[in-house]
C-alpha positions as CSV (number, residue, x, y, z in Angstrom):
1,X,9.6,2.6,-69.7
2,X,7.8,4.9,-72.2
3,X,9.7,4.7,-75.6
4,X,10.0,8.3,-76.5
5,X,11.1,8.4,-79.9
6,X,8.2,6.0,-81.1
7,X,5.2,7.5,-79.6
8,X,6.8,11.5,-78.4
9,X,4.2,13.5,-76.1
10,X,2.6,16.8,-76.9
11,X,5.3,18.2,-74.5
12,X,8.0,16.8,-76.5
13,X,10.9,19.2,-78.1
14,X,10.7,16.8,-80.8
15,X,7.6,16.0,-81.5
16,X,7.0,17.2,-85.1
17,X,10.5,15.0,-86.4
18,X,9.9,12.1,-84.5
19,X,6.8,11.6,-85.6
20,X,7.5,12.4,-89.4
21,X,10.9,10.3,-89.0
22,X,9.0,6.9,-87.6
23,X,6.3,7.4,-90.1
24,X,8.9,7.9,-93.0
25,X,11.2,5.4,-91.9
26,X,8.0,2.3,-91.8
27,X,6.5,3.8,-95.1
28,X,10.0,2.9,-96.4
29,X,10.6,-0.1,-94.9
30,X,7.4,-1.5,-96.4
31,X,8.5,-0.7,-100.2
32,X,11.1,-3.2,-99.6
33,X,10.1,-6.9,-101.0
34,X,10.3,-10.3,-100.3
35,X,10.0,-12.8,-97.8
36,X,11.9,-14.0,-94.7
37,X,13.8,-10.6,-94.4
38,X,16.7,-9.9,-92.1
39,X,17.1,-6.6,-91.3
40,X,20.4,-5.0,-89.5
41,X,19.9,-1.9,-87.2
42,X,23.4,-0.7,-87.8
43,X,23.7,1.5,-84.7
44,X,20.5,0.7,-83.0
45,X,20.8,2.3,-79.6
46,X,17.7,1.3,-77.7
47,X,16.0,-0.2,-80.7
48,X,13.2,2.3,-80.5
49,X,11.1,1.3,-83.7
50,X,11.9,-2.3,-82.8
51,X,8.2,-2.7,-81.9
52,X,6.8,-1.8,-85.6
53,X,9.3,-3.2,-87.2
54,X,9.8,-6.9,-85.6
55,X,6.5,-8.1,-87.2
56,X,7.2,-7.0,-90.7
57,X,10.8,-8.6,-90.7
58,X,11.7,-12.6,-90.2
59,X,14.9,-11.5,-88.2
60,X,16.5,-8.4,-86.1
61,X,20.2,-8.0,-85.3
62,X,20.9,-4.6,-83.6
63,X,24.6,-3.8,-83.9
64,X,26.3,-1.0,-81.5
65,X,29.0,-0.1,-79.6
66,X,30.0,-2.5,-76.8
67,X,28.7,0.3,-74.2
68,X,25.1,-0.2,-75.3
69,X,23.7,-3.8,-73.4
70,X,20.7,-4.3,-75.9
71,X,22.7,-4.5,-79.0
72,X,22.8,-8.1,-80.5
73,X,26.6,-7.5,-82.1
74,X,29.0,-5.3,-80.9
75,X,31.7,-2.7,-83.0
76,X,34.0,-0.8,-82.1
77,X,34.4,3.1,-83.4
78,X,35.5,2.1,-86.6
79,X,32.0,0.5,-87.4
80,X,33.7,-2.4,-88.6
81,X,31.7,-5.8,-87.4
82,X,32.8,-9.5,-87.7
83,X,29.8,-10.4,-89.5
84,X,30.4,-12.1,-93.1
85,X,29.4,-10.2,-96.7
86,X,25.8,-10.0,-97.8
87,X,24.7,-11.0,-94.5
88,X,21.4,-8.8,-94.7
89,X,18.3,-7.9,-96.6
90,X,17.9,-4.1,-95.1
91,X,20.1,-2.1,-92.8
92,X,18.6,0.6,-91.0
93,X,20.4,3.7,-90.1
94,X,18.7,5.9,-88.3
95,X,20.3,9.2,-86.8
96,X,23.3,7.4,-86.8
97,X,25.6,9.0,-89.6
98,X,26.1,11.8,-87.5
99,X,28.1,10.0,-84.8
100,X,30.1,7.9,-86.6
101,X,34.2,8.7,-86.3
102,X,34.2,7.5,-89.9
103,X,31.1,7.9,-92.6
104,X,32.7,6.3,-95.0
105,X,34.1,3.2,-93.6
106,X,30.4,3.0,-92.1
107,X,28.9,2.9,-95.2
108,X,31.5,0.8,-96.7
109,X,30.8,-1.6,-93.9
110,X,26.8,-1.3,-94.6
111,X,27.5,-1.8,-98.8
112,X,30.1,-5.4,-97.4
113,X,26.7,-6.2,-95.2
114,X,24.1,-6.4,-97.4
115,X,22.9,-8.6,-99.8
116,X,23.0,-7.6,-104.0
117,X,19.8,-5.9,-104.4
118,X,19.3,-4.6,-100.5
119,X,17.9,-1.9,-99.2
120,X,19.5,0.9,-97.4
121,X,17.4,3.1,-94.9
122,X,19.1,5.9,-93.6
123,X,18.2,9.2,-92.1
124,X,20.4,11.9,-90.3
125,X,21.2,15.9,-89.8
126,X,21.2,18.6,-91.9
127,X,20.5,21.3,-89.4
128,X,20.8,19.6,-85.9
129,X,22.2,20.9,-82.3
130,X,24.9,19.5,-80.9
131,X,24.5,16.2,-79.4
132,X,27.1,13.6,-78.8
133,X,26.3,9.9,-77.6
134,X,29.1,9.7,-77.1
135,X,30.1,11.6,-80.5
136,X,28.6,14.0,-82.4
137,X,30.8,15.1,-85.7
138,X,28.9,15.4,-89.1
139,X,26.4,17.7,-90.8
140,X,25.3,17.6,-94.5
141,X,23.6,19.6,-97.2
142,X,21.4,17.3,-99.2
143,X,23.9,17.8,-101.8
144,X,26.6,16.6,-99.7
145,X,24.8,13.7,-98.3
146,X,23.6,12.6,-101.6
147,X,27.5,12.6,-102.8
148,X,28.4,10.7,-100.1
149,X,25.9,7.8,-100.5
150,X,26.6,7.4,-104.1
151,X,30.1,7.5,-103.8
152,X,30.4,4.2,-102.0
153,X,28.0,2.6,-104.2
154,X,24.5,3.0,-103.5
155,X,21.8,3.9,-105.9
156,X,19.2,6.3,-104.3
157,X,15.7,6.0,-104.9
158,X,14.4,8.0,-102.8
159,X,15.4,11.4,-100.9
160,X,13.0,13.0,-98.4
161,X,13.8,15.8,-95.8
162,X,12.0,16.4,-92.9
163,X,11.2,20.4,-91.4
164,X,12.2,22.8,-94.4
165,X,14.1,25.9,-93.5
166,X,12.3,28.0,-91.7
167,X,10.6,25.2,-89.5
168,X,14.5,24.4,-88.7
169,X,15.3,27.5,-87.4
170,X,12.4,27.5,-85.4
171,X,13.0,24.2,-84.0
172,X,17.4,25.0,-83.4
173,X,15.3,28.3,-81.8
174,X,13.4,26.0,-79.1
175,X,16.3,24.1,-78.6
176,X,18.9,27.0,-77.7
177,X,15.8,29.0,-75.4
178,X,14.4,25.7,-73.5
179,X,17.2,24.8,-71.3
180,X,17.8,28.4,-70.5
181,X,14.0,28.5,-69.0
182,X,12.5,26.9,-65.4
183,X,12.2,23.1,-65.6
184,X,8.7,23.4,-65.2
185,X,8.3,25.6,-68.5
186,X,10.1,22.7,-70.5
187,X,6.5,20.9,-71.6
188,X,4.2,23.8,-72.6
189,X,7.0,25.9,-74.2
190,X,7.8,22.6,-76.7
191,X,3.5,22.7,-77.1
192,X,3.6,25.8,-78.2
193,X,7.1,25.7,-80.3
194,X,6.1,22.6,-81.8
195,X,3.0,23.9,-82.7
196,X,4.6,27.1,-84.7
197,X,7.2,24.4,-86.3
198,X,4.5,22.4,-88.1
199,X,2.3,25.9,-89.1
200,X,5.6,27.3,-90.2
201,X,6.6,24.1,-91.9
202,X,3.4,24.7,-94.1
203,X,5.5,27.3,-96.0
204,X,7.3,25.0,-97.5
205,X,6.8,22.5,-100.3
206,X,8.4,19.3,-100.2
207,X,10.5,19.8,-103.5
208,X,12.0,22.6,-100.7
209,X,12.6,20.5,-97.7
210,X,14.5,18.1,-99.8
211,X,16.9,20.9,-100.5
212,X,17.0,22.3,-97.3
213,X,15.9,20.5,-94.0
214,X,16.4,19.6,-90.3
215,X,16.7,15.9,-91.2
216,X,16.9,13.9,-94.6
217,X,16.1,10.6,-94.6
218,X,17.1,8.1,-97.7
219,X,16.1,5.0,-99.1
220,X,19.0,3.3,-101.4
221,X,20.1,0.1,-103.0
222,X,23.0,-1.5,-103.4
223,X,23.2,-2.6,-107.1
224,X,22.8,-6.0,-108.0
């Protein structure tokens, strides 16, 4: 089976973020230092950077709800896990956030996790369409998101956002016209959407997109 969010088609709706977002996420995870590293995908869904990431880690634990076979661990809504404190080097969270019934307790449950001195990755929505698996509750401004993070701890290092504003509203654009269009029309309307996206995207500096953007993605640490 293809793995769609690591390698997206030309055809894809998503191709401009999911490309960005893998790219940003493994230039992240590769600031992080030391050896033997365990890394925690804290609602890891079907693992889909699992390929890249394995050789650059000593061990993989995927957490996720019990309805998802491939996870390692199993939680229930309220994120909490049975694992004991500091039991990882780096927790990824990506698109996650989002879904959670509880942001919170999920990132108070990440901080009790990881090790003094670990590395948080996480990336989700600032300007998203709705899309529940099996939830879909929170959006934030990158003001807001920051807040959040540092509020349960975390020092942020770094703060990126992926598609500025116009390239967002281009993208929630695509997303509300493709599914009203023929099936068949699907792949080269995303080509050409996608292709306006990234030309449109050129508008903006990156100072911009960290203000305003379809996706923010963060690398923190939890003091030592």
């Amino acid at each position: 089976m293809s793995n769609k969010r690591l390698n997206p088609t030309i055809f894809s709706t998503r191709y401009i973020t999911l490309r960005r977002l893998r790219n940003l996420t493994f230039r992240m995870l590769k600031k992080t230092q030391g050896n033997q590293l365990h890394l925690v995908d804290f609602g890891c869904g079907e693992m889909p950077y699992y390929k890249i990431i394995k050789p650059v880690v000593d061990e993989y634990v995927g957490i996720d709800l019990a309805m998802n076979p491939l996870a390692h661990h199993h939680i229930d809504f309220d994120s909490k896990t049975s694992l004991p404190d500091e039991f990882t080097d780096i927790i990824l969270s990506n698109q996650v956030l989002e879904h959670v019934d509880s942001p919170e307790g999920y990132l108070d449950e990440a901080w009790r996790l990881l090790k003094p001195g670990g590395t948080l990755i996480l990336s989700t929505h600032g300007y998203w369409y709705y899309h529940p698996t099996p939830n879909d509750y929170w959006r934030w401004t990158s003001a807001g998101l920051q807040k959040l993070i540092r509020n349960r701890g975390f020092d942020i290092e770094e703060f990126t956002g992926i598609l500025g504003l116009s390239a967002s509203g281009l993208q929630l654009f695509q997303d509300a016209l493709i599914n009203k269009l023929p099936k068949f029309l699907h792949g080269i309307t995303a080509l050409f959407m996608q292709g306006l996206i990234f030309l449109t995207d050129k508008l903006h500096s990156q100072e911009q997109r960290n203000r305003d953007a379809a996706i923010y993605v963060v690398f923190a640490k939890k003091p030592h």
